[in-house]
N, C-alpha and C positions, 0 to 999 in steps of 0.2 A: 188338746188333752190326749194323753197315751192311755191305749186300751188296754187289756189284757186278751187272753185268747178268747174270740166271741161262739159262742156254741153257732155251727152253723147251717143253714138253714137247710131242712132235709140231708145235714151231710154234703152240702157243696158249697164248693170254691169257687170262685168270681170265673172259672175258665170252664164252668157249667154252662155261662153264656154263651150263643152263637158269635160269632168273630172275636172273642178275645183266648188269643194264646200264648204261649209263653213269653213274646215281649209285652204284650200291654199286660200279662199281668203283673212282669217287674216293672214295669209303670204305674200299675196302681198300687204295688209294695210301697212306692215312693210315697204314699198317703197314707200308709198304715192300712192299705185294703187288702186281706186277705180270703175274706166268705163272699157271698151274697149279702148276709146282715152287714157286713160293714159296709158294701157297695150302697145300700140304701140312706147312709149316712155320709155319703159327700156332695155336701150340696153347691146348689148351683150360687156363683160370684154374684151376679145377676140377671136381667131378662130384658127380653126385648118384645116388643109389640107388631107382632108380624102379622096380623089379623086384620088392622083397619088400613084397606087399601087405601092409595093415593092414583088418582087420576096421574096419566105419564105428564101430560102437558102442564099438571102443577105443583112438578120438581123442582127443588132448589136445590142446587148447588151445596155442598158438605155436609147435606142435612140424611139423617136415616131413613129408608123410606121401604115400605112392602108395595108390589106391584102385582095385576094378575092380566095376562092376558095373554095370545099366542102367537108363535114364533114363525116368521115368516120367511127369513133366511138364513144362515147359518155356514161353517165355514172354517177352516183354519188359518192362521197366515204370518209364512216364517218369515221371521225378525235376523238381525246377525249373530243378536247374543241369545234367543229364546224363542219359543213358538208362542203367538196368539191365537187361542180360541173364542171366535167369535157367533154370537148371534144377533137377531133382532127382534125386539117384542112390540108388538103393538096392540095397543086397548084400542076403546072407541073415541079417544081423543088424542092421541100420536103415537109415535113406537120412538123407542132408543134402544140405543148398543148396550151388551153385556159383553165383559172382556175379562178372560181369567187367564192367568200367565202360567207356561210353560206346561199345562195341562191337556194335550191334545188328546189322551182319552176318553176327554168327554163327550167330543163329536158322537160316540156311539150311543150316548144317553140321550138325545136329543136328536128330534125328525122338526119336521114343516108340517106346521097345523096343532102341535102337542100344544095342550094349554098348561101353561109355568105360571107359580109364584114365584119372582125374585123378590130379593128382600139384603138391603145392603145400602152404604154409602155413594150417592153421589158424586161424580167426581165432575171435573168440565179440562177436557185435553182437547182441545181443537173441535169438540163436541159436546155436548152433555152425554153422559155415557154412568154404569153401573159397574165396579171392579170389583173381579170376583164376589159374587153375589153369592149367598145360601141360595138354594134353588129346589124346590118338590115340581114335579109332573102330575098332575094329575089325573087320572084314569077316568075319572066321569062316574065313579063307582060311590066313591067315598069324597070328601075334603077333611077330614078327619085325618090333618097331617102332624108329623113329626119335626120337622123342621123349620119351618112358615107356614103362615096363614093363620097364625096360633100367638100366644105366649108364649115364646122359645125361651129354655133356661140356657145358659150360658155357662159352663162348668169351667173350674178351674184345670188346667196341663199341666204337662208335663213332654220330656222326649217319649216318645213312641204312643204318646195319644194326640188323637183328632178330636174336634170339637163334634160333625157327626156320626163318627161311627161308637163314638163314646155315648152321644143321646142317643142313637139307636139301640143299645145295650141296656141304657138309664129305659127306655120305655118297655124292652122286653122285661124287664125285670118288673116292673110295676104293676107291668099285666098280667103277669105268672105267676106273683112269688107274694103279692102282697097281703095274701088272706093268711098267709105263716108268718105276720108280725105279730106279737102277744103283746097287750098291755102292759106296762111300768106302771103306772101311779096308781094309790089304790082308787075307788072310784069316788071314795069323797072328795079325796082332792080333787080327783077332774070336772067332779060335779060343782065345788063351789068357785072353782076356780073360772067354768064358762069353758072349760077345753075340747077343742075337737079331738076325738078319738083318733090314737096318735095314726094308724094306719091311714086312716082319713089323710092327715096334717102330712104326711109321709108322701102321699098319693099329692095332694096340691102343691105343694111346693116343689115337684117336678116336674107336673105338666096340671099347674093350671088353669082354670078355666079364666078366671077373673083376678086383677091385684089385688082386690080385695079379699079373695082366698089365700092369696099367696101370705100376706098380715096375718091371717087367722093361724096359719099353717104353721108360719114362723113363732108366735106366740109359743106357741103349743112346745115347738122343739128349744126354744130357748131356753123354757122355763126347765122343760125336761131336764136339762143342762144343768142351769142352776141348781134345780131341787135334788141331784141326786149328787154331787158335789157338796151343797150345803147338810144332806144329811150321814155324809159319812164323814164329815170335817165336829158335826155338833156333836154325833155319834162316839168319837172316839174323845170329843171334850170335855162330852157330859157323861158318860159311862168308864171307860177306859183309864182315864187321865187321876181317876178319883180313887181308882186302885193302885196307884205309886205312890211309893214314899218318899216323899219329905222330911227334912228337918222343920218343923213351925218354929218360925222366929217371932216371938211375942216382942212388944214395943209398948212401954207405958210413955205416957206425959211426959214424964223429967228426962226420959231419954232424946226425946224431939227437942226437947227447954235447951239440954244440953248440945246440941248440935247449931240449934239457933244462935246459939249465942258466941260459936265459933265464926259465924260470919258477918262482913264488916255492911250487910246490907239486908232487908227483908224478903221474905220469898215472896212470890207477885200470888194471887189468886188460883190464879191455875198452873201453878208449880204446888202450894198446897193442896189443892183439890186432886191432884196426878202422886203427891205423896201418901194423902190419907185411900183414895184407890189402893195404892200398893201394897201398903202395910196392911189392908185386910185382908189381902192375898196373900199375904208371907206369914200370917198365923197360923194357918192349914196346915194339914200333915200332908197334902199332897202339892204337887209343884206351884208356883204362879207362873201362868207363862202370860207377859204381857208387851203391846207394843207401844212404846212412847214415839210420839211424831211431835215435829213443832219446828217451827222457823231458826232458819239462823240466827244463835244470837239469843234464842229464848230462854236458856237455863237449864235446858237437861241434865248439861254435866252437875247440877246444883242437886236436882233431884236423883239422881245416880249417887252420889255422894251422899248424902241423906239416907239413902237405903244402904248403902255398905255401910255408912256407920252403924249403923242399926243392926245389924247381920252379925258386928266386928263386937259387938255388946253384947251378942250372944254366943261368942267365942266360937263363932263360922268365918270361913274368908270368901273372900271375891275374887274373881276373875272376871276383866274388863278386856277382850280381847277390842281391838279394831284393825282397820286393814293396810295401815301404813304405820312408817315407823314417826313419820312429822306427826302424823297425829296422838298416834300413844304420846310421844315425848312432852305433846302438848297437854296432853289430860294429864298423866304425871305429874305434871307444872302446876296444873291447875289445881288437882287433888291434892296435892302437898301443900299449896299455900292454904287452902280451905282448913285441911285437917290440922296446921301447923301446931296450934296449941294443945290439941289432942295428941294422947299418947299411942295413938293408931302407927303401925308398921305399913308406908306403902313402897312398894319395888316397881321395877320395870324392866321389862323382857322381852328384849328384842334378840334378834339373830345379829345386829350387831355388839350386844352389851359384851362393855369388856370382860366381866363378873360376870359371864353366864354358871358357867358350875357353881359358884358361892352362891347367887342364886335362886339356883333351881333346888340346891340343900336346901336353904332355908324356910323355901315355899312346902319343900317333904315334910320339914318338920315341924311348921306349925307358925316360923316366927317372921312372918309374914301374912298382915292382915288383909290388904288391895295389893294385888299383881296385875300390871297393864302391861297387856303386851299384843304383839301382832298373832300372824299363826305360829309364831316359837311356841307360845302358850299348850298347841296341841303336838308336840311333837312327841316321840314316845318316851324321852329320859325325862319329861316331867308330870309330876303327881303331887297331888294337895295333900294333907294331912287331914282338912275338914273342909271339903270345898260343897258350901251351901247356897252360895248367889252367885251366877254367871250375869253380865253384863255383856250384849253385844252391839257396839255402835257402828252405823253404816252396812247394817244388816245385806242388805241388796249384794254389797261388793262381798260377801261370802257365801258359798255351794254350799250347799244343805246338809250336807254329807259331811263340811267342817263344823257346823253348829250342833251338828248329831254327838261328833266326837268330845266335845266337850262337856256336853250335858252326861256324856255314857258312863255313870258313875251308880253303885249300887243303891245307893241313897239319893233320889236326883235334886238337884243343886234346882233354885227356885230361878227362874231369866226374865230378864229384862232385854226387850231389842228398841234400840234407838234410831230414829234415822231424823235426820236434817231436811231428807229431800219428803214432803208430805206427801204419803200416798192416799190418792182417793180413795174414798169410803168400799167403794165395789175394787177396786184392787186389791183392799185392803181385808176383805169377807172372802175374800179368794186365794189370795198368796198366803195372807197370816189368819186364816179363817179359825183355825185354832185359839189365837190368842185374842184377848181382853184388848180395846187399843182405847188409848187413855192419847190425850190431845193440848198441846199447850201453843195457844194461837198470842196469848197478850206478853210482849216483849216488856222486859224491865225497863224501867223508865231512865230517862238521859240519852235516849239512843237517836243520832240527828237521824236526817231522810234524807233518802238517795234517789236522784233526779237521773234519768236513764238516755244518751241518745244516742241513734243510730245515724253513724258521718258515714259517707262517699269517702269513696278511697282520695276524692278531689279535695277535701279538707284535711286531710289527714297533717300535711306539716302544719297547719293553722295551730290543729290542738295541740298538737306536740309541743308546739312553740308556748301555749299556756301553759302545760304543765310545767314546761321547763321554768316562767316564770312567777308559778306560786312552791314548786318545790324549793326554790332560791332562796323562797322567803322561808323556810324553815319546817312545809309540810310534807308529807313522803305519797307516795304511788306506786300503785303495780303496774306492770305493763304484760301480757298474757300472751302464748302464742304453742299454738295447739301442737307442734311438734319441736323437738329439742334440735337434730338434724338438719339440714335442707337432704332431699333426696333425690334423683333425677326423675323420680314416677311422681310423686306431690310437686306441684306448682305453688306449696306454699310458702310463707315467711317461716324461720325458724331458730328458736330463742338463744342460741348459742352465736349466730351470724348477726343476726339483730343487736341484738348483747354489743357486741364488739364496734358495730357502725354506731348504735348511740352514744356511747362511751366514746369512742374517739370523735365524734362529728355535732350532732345539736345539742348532746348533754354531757360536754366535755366541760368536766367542772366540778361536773355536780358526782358524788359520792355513788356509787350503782352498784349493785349486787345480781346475782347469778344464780337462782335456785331450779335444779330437775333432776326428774327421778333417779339418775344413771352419775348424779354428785354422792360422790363419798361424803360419810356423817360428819368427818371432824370438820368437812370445806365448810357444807352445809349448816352445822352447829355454829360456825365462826360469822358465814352471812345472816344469819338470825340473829343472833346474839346481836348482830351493828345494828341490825336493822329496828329491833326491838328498843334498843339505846339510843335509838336516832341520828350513829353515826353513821349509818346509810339514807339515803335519800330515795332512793327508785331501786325497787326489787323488779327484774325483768325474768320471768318464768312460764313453767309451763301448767297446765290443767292441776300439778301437785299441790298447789296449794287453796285446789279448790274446798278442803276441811284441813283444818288443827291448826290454822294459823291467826293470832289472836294480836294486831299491832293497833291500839284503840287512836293511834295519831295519823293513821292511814285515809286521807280522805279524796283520791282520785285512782281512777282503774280505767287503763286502755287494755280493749280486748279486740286482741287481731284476729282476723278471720274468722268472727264469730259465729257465723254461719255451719262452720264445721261442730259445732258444741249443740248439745242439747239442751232441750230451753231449762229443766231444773239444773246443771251443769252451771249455768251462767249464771242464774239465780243464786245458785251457790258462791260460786264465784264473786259476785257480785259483793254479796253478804259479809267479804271480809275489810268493808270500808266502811266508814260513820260508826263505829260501832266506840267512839269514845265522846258522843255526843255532841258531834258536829256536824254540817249537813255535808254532804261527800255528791259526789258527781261517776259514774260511768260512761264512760263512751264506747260503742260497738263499731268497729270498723269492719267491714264485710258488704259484698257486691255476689247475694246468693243468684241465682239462676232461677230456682222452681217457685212456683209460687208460696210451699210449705213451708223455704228457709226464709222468703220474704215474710210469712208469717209470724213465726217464731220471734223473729225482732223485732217487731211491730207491737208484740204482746208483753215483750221485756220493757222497751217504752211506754207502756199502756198501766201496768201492774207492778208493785211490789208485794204482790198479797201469794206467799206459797202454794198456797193452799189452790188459789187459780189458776197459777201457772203450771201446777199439775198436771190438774186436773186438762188443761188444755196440751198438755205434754203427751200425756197421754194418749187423746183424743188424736192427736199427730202421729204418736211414731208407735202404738201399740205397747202391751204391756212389756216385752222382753229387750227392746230396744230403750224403754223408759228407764227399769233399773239398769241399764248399763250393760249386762250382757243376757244372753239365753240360756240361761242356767236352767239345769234341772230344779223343777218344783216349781217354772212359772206355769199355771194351767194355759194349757192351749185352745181354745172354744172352738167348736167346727159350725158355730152360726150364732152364739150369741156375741154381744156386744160391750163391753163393758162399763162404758160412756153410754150409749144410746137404751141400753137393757137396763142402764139401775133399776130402775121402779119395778120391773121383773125379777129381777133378782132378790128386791127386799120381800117382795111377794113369796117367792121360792122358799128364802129362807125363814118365813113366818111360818109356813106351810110343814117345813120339815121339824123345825122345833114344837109345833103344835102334836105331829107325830110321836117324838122321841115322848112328848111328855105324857102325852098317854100310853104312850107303849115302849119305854126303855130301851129293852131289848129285842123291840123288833118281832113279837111270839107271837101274834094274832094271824090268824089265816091270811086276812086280806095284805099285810104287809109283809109276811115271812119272804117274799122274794125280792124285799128290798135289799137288801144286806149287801147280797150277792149281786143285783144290779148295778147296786152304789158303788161297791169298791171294783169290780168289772170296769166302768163309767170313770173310773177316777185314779190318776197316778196321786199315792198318799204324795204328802208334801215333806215326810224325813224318813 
C-alpha cells in the first residue's frame, strides 16, 4: 500500500539514525521509507529462535542452531580464490569450526577466551562446522543482545542494506523514538477488539520477547491495515458516492416479461437474484457501482443484457467496453442474437472496425443503444449522446485510470464490472471495496464435465494420437501454447512452429487452424468462422482465447507447458470446452521444477469449482500476480495477509461501518483524526 507524505517524527528523516546515510537511505527509498514513522513500519519477513541454546555435540547437520560458548582459537586462512576466517567454540560438551568467507576483518572482533553466541546453519565439509554464523560477544555485563540469543527479526533487503546493521538501526529506533507513536483507532475499538496498544504491538513485533507476542503484535497491525483501508473505502461509498448524479432508471414488471421472452431459454436462480440486485441499484439518483463474478460459462453476458435492455427502455445507452477485440466480437454476437427480435440498436467498436467514423456519429447522436467495444471506446473523438450504464468485462485486464475515463461524464453513467476469473471475498473488500459484489456460482443446465489430467512430457504422442482419433470422428480441440514465437531466451514450444509440425506430421488430414494475438482480424475472422461451422477440426493457439470464445462442439483441450500459466488462466482456459453439454476432457502437459508450479496442476486436477481455484491462486502468487498484472489500485499490505487475515479483515471492516454509522462524517473528537489517517494509510483505488 502507497503512503502519502507521513508527518515525521520530531522532524526527522530515517538518516537521523546512527549509521545510516545517504546510501542506505536510497535503500530504504526503495520501501517507501522516508521518516523515522515509516521506518517503524517495515516489518520483519520473519524470525528465528536464537535464544534456546543447543549443546555443540547435538548438532545436526542442515539444521538451524544458536550456540554459546568460548573461543579457543582463532585464525585466518588464505584459499586461491578467497580468504577464510576461522574460529573454534567450545561449550562443556565439544567445540566446532565457524567459517565466514572472504571476511578477514573480523579477526579484529574476536580474542581467545570472548564468550560468543553463534547462531546459523550447520553445514558438514569434511567436518561438522557453522558458515557464516550471526555472531554477538558478550561483555558479561548484559545478555540482553540484538542479534542472537533472542528472537532475531529477520528484515526484508535490498542493495545497500545488511541484515545487521539494519536491526541495529531497527532497535535504536525502538528505544528512542517509541514513546512519539500516537494512537490510530479510537479507543472503543481497541477496547472491544482486545488490541494491544499499537506502540506496544510496534515494540513486539521487532524485538520480541515471546512468539506469542509476536501473534498478538501482528493482530494489532493487521487489523490497523484493514480498518483504515476498510474506512475510507466505506467512507467514500456511504457518504461521497450518494452526492453524484445519476440518471435512475426505473424498471416495471412488463419490461423484465418483455426481455424474458426474447430468450430461447430461462434465467437460472442466481442470474435472477444478480438482476433483481441490480435494478435496485439503477433506481437511484446516484450511481450503482457493482461487481458481478461467476464461472465460465454462467450467464453474465445474460444478465448484462437484461440490464442494457433495461437502460435502452429508458432511452440511456450502454457502453460494454472489454479488453480484446475476440472478445467484444463475441459479445456482439452474443448481444445481437439475444436482442434479435428487439428493436434495440447494438454496434461495435473496435480500433479495427472498418466503419469507425460512421460509428462513432452515431453513438454522438443517439442512434445507438449497446456499444461494445475495446479501449477505442475511450479515445477522445468518441462521445455519447446519453451514456447511462457502463459495462466492464474482465475488469483486472484494465488500469484504473481507463475505468475512470469512461465513467468521467457530468452525469455518471451507473457500472457494472464483470469478471470470469472469481475473486475472493478479501480481494474482493479490497481492490473493489467500493462496490456491491453480487455472485453467480450455479451454471445453466446441459453443461457436460470436464475431467482434468496432468501427462509427462513421456505420454505426450500417446494423447495426441487420441485426440487425433476422436477428432476423425467428427469432434474439435484446442491445442494451447503460451507463446506465439520460439525465441532463443524461452526453451519453450511455440504455436506458430507447432502449428506447422502438426499439420504436416500426426494431424495431417485433419482440418487445423491458427489463432494469436499478432493474426490480423480478416485471417482470424475467417479461422472462427470454420471453426465455429465445424469445417475446422483442431484450433492450435495461444493464451487468446482464453475469453470470448464460445464453440459449444468443442470437447478436448491440450495445454502445453502449462506450468507457465496461472492457475485462474487455465481454469479459464479450460472453460472453453463441454460447454454444449457433453463431457469434455483436458490435459496439461508440463514438467514444472518448484514445488508451487507442481502445485498448481495438481489443484487444476483436483477442482473444477472457480471459486477454489482462486481462492488457492491467490494463496500462490499473491494479489497482483493473480490479476495478471501490478496495476495501480492493487493494495499493497506491509504485514497483513489476504488469504490467512480474512477473519481479520471481516472484523476490520465491521468495526469501521459500525463507525461511519454512528458518525458519518467522522466530527466526534475521538475519531476526527481518522479521516486524515485513512486516506494517509490508503492509495484511493480511482
Amino acid at each position: 500500500m502507497k503512503t502519502e507524505s507521513i508527518p515525521q517524527i520530531n522532524g526527522k528523516p530515517v538518516r537521523y539514525l546512527r549509521g545510516i546515510g545517504p546510501k542506505r537511505c536510497d535503500a530504504l527509498r526503495k520501501f517507501g521509507i522516508e521518516t523515522l514513522h515509516d521506518l517503524f513500519y517495515l516489518f520483519p519477513r520473519r524470525y528465528e529462535d536464537r535464544g534456546q541454546f543447543k549443546r555443540i555435540k547435538d548438532l545436526r547437520v542442515n539444521e538451524f542452531a544458536a550456540i554459546k560458548g568460548k573461543v579457543i582459537t582463532l585464525g585466518l586462512r588464505p584459499m586461491k580464490r578467497f580468504t577464510l576466517f576461522e574460529l573454534v567454540l567450545e561449550d562443556e560438551s565439544g567445540s566446532i569450526f565457524a567459517t565466514w568467507f572472504n571476511q578477514p576483518y573480523l579477526k579484529k572482533n574476536f580474542k581467545v577466551g570472548d564468550e560468543v553466541i553463534l547462531s546459523g546453519k550447520v553445514d558438514f565439509y569434511k567436518r561438522l562446522q557453522l558458515t557464516s554464523p550471526e555472531y554477538e560477544i558478550l561483555d558479561g555485563s548484559s545478555e540482553d543482545t540484538t542479534h542472537t540469543g533472542r528472537i532475531v527479526p529477520i528484515y526484508p533487503l535490498t542493495e545497500g542494506l545488511a541484515q545487521r546493521s539494519l536491526r541495529r538501526s531497527m532497535k535504536e529506533l525502538v528505544d528512542n523514538y517509541l514513546t512519539e507513536i500516537g494512537e490510530i483507532l479510537p479507543p472503543a475499538v481497541a477496547e472491544k477488539e482486545n488490541l494491544m496498544p499499537l506502540a506496544d504491538a510496534l515494540k513486539a513485533v521487532h524485538f520480541p520477547v515471546s512468539l506469542d507476542e509476536v501473534a498478538r503484535a501482528r493482530y494489532r497491525l493487521v487489523f490497523d491495515e484493514f480498518f483504515l483501508l476498510e474506512l475510507e473505502v466505506l467512507r467514500r461509498t456511504k457518504t461521497e458516492r450518494k452526492k453524484i448524479k445519476a440518471h435512475p432508471i426505473p424498471v416495471n414488471d412488463e419490461t423484465i416479461r418483455q426481455f424474458k421472452e426474447l430468450l430461447p431459454f430461462k434465467l437460472t436462480n442466481d442470474q435472477e437474484k444478480v438482476v433483481k440486485e441490480s435494478l435496485d441499484d439503477l433506481r437511484h439518483s446516484y450511481p450503482m457501482r457493482r461487481l458481478l463474478e461467476g464461472e465460465v460459462g454462467s450467464g453474465k453476458t445474460v444478465v448484462a443484457a437484461c440490464l442494457a435492455y433495461c437502460v435502452a427502455r429508458n432511452h440511456l445507452q450502454t457502453a460494454f467496453m472489454v479488453p480484446t477485440e475476440i472478445l467484444a466480437e463475441q459479445h456482439f454476437l452474443t448481444l445481437t442474437k439475444l436482442l434479435q427480435k428487439s428493436n434495440l440498436r447494438v454496434a461495435l467498436l473496435t480500433s479495427s472496425s472498418i466503419h469507425r467514423k460512421e460509428i462513432i456519429g452515431r453513438v454522438k447522436r443517439g442512434e445507438v443503444d449497446i456499444v461494445v467495444g475495446t479501449h477505442a471506446l475511450i479515445q477522445e473523438d468518441v462521445s455519447f449522446r446519453n451514456l447511462g450504464f457502463v459495462i466492464i468485462d474482465e475488469q483486472h485486464k484494465f488500469g484504473v485510470r481507463q475505468r475512470t475515463l469512461l465513467l468521467n461524464h457530468d452525469t455518471k453513467p451507473h457500472l457494472l464490472v464483470m469478471s470470469a476469473t472469481p475473486i475472493p471475498r478479501t480481494l474482493g473488500l479490497t481492490l473493489y471495496g467500493d462496490l456491491e459484489i453480487s455472485v453467480i456460482r450455479e451454471l445453466p443446465k446441459g453443461r457436460g464435465s470436464i475431467r482434468t489430467f496432468w501427462i509427462t512430457r513421456a505420454k505426450e504422442k500417446e494423447v495426441l494420437r487420441y485426440i487425433h482419433d476422436r477428432v476423425s470422428e467428427g469432434e474439435q480441440a484446442y491445442i494451447i501454447f503460451p507463446i506465439i514465437d520460439e525465441t532463443e531466451k524461452m526453451d519453450l514450444q511455440a504455436a506458430t512452429t507447432e502449428y506447422e509440425k502438426l499439420r504436416t506430421g500426426l494431424f495431417k488430414g485433419i482440418p487445423m487452424g491458427l489463432i494469436h494475438g499478432r493474426l490480423e482480424k480478416t485471417a482470424r475472422d475467417k479461422v472462427m468462422e470454420q471453426f465455429q461451422s465445424g469445417e475446422i477440426k483442431v484450433i492450435v493457439a495461444t493464451s487468446v482465447i482464453e475469453v470470448g470464445i464460445d464453440n459449444p462442439r468443442s470437447s478436448f483441450m491440450i495445454i502445453e507447458h502449462a506450468d507457465r500459466f496461472g492457475l485462474s488462466q487455465l481454469h479459464q482456459m479450460r472453460g472453453r470446452i463441454g460447454r454444449g453439454g457433453q463431457d469434455a476432457q483436458c490435459f496439461l502437459f508440463g514438467d514444472p521444477t518448484t514445488e508451487e508450479g507442481k502445485k498448481r496442476l495438481r489443484v487444476l486436477t483436483k477442482s473444477n469449482d472457480g471459486f477454489k481455484i482462486a481462492e488457492e491462486d491467490l494463496r500462490l502468487r499473491g494479489p497482483g500476480d493473480f490479476l495478471g498484472t501490478r496495476q495501480s489500485g492493487v493494495p499493497f499490505f506491509r504485514i497483513a495477509d489476504l488469504i490467512e487475515d480474512a477473519p481479520i479483515l471481516a472484523r476490520a471492516r465491521r468495526a469501521a461501518d459500525d463507525i461511519l454509522e454512528a458518525d458519518p462524517h467522522l466530527r466526534r473528537e475521538e475519531n476526527s483524526k481518522l479521516i486524515e489517517a485513512a486516506k494517509r494509510y490508503v492509495t484511493l483505488l480511482d
